[in-house]
C-alpha positions in Angstrom: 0.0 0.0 0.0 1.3 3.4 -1.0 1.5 6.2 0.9 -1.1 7.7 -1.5 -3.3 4.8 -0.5 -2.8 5.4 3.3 -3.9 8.6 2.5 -7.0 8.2 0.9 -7.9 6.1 3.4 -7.8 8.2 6.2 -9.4 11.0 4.2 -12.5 8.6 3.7 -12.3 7.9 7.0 -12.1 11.3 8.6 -15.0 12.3 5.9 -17.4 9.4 7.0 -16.6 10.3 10.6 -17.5 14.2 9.7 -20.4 13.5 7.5 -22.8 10.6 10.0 -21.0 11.2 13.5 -20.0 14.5 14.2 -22.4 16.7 16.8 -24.7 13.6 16.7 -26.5 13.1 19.9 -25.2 9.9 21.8 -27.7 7.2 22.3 -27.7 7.5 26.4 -28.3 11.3 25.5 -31.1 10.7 22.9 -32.7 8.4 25.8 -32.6 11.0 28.4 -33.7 13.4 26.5 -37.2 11.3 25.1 -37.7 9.9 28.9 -38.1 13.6 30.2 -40.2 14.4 27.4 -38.2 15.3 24.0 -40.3 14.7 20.8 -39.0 11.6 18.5 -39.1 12.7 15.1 -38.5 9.7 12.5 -37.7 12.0 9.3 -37.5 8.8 7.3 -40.5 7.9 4.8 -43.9 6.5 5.1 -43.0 3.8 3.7 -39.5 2.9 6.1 -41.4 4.0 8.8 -44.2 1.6 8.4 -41.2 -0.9 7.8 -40.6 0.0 11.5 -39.8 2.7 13.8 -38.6 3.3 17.4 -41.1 3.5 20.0 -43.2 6.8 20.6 -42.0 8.3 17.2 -43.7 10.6 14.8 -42.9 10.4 11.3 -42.3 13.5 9.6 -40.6 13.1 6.5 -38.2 15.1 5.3 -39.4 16.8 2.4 -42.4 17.4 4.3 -40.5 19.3 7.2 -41.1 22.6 6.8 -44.7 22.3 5.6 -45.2 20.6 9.1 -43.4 22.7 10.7 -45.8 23.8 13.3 -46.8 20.8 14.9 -43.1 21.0 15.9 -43.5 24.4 17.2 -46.8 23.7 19.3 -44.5 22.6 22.1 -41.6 24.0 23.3 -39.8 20.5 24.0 -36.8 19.7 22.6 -36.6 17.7 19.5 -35.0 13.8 18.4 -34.6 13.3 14.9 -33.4 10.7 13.5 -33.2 8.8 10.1 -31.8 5.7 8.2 -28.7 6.8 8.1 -28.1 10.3 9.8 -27.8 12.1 6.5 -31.9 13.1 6.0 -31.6 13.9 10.1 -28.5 16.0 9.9 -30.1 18.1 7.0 -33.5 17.8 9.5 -31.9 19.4 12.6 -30.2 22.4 10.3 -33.7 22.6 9.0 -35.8 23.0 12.0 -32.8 25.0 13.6 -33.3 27.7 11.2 -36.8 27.7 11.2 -36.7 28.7 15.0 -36.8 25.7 16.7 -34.2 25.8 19.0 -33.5 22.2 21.1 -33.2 20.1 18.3 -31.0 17.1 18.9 -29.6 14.7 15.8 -29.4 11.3 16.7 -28.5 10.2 13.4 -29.5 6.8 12.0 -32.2 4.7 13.8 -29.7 2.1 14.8 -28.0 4.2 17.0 -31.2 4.1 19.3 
């Protein structure tokens, strides 16, 4: 293996860490936070979320955030999301951030419950 390669490596890595890890909400935090009363948003699709969701959850799809936006706001609890993969909840948590919602924790993806 080449140095090149070595590098490249690490890179991925580093990006993969970055992209579905980094300021995620630990799984101990994300269950502390839903036991004293946090909202679990599932921003997956109908269709994986009938496949099977975590307990208590409300699905909210992505692409339907912001058009849903005030069932969010009702309450001023702070917010779970969470996704497949922690990409969709990522873009979620930047989403609801800006639209005023200020407690929103990214769990990432559902197996991280």
């Amino acid at each position: 293996m080449t140095l090149e390669h070595v590098a490249l490596v690490v890179a991925a890595v580093a990006a993969w860490f970055f992209l579905f890890r980094y300021g995620k909400t630990s799984s101990a935090e994300a269950h502390r936070l839903v036991a004293a009363g946090a909202r679990l948003v599932d921003v997956r699709t109908p269709g994986e979320f009938s496949g099977g969701h975590l307990p208590g959850a409300v699905n909210v799809p992505l692409d339907q955030l912001e058009g849903r936006i005030g069932e969010l706001k009702k309450e001023s609890t702070p917010v779970v999301v969470y996704c497949a993969s922690g990409m969709r909840s990522g873009q979620a948590r930047r989403m609801l951030l800006r639209l005023g919602i200020a407690a929103v924790h990214d769990l990432g993806g559902i197996n991280r419950w």
